[in-house]
N, C-alpha and C positions, 0 to 999 in steps of 0.2 A: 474564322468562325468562332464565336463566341461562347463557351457555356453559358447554359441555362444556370436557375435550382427552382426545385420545386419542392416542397413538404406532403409526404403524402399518409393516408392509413392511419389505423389506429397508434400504431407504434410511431408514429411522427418521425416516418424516416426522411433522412432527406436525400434528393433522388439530381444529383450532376446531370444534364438532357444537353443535348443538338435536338436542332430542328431545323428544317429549312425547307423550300421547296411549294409547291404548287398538285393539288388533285386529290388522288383519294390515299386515307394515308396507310403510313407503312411501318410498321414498328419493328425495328433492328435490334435484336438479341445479339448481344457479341460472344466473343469465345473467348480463351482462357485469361488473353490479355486483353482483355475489357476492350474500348472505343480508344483508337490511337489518332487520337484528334479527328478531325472533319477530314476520313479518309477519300480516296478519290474513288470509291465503287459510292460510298453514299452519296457525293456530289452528282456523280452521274446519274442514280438513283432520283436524286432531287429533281432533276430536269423533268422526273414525268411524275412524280409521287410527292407527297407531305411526308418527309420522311424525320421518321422521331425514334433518336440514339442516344437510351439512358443507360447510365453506368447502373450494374446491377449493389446491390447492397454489399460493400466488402471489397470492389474496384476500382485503383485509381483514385478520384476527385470524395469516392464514396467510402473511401477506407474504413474511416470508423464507425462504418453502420452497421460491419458485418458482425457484430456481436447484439444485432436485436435481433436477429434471425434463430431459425429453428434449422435444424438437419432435416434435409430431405424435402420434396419438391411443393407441399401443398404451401409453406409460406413464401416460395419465390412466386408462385403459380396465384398466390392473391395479391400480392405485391404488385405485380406486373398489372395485373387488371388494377389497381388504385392507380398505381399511374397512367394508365391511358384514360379513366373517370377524371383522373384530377386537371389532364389536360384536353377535356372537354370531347372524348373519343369514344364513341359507343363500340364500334367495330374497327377493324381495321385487318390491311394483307400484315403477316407474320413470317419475318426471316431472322434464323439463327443459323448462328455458326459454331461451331464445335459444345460445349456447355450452353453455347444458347440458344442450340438446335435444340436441343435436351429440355430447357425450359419452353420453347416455343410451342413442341409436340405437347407440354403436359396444359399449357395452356388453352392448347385447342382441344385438349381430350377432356378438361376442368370444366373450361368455360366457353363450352364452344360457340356460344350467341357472339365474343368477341373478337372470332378470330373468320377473315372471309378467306382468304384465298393462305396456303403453309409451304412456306419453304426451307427445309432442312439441309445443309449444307455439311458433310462431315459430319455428324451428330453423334456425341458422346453418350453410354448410360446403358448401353447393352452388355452383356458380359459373350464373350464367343471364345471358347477354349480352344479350338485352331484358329482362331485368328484375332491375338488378343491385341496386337501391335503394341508398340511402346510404353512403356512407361512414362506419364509427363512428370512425374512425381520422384522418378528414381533418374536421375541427371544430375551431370556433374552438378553443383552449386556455383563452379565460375563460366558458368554458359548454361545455364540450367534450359534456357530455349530455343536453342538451336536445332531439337527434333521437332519446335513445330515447323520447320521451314523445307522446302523442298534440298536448298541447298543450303547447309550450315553457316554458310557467311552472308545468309541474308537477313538474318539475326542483328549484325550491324546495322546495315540498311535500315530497315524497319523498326528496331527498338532504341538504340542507342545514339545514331547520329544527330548531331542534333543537338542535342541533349545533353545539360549535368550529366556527366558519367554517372556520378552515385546516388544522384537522384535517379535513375534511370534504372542503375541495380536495384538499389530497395525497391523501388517499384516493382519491378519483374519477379522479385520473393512476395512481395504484397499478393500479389497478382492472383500466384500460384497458391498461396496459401488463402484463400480465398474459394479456389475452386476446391482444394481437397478439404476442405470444411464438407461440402456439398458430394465429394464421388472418390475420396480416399478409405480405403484403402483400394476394395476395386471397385472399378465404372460399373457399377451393376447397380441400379436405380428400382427396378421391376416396373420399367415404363411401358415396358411389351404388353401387361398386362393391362392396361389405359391405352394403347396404342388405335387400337379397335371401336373407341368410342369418336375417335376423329372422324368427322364428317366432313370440314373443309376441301376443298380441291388439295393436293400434295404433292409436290417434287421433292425427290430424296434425290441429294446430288454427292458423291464422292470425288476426293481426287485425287491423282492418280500415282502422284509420290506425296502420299502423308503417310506419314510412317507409326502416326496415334490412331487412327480408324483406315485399316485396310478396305480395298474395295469390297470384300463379302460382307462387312458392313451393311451396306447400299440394300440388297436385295434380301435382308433380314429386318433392316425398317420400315420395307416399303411392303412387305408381304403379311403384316400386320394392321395395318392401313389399307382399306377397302379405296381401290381405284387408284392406288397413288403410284406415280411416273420417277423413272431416273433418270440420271444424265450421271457422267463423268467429267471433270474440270481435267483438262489434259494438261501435266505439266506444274501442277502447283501441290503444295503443301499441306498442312491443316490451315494453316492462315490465308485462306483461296481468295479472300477479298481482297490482301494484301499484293499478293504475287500476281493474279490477273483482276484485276480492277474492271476490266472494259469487260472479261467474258463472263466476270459474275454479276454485274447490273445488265448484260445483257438477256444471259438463262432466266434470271427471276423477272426483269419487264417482260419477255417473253411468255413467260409461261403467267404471269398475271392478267398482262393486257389481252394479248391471242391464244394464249390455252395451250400455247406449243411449249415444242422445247427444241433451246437452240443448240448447233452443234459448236462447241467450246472446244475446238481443239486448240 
């Protein structure tokens, strides 16, 4: 699958995208390591959805965009809507994962004519003093991500195989340093207090070995959000798209198309 680019906004960012697929569409917020190519939960996704997966400002393909940005959520939260304007999208269903849960919620609480049906998966930006989970920010420097993964040597797997070795490193500092622009020193956003203006339909999904957003997470996002549903991803990490690919395009077709929610063990 090919990158996209697109130029968007006043700040003429320019905006790395996937896109593929068929129906109504789907805008993919990624997490802390941005879009790891044409992953297989978006392909599956594809199958019933327009699904469109852009690197955020500061990600990857987008590295040096992240210094037109401002701290804190109203210029990722207009960004995001330029992009889905610029590729010809009035509305669309919204799935983020870890930070781009975090952007997803603020978008539907921003601008919520854009956003139809929310899906929050592990979503970063709460502060919880008993349940503050990891630090992604204080890790060694030679594995610095191997706490987002259920099991620390899936961190191979998923980032580095494959791959220049040190293209791959730099990356993964790029990556990180990228989000702590956005939620360092700590995850405390004061998104709770926007939380409540979301109207969309909502799944708040945890899972169940991420060791960055514990499960009490789950039922502190979703209890500020009028109507919204959870699930637990059984068995995966913070990177849940990564580790179960089939059980998280399944929960979110689920709960898009029929209104349920599936059981992901």
């Amino acid at each position: 699958m090919k990158l996209d680019t697109i130029t968007v906004g006043t700040k003429q960012i320019t905006v790395p995208y996937y896109r593929a697929g068929q129906g109504e569409p789907l805008l993919y917020l990624h997490h802390f390591m941005g879009v790891v190519g044409w992953e297989p939960a978006l392909a599956r996704l594809a199958e019933h959805f327009d699904v469109i997966a852009p690197f955020a400002p500061g990600w990857g393909a987008a590295k040096d965009e992240l210094t037109k940005m401002n701290v804190g959520p109203l210029d990722l939260t207009l960004h995001n809507q330029d992009v889905l304007a610029a590729l010809g999208v009035d509305s669309a269903h919204v799935v983020g994962v870890g930070i781009g849960a975090w952007l997803a919620a603020e978008l539907a609480a921003i601008a919520p004519a854009c956003v139809r049906r929310l899906v929050l998966v592990n979503p970063v930006g709460i502060y919880l003093e008993d349940a503050m989970g990891a630090d992604p920010f204080a890790q060694s420097p030679a594995a610095p991500t191997e706490v987002l993964f259920s099991d620390p040597a899936l961190r191979q797997k998923y980032l580095l195989d494959g791959r220049e070795l040190v293209d791959a490193l730099v990356e993964e500092l790029l990556d990180l340093r990228a989000a702590a622009k956005f939620l360092w020193p700590i995850m405390e956003t004061q998104v709770r207090t926007r939380l409540p203006r979301i109207k969309a339909p909502t799944l708040v999904a945890t899972s169940e070995r991420d060791a960055i957003v514990p499960a009490a997470h789950g039922p502190e996002w979703a209890r500020h959000i009028d109507g919204a549903r959870q699930a637990e991803i059984k068995g995966a990490g913070h990177l849940a798209e990564l580790e179960r690919p089939d059980e998280f395009a399944r929960l979110v077709h689920d709960f898009i198309v029929a209104d349920s929610v599936a059981a992901v063990a």
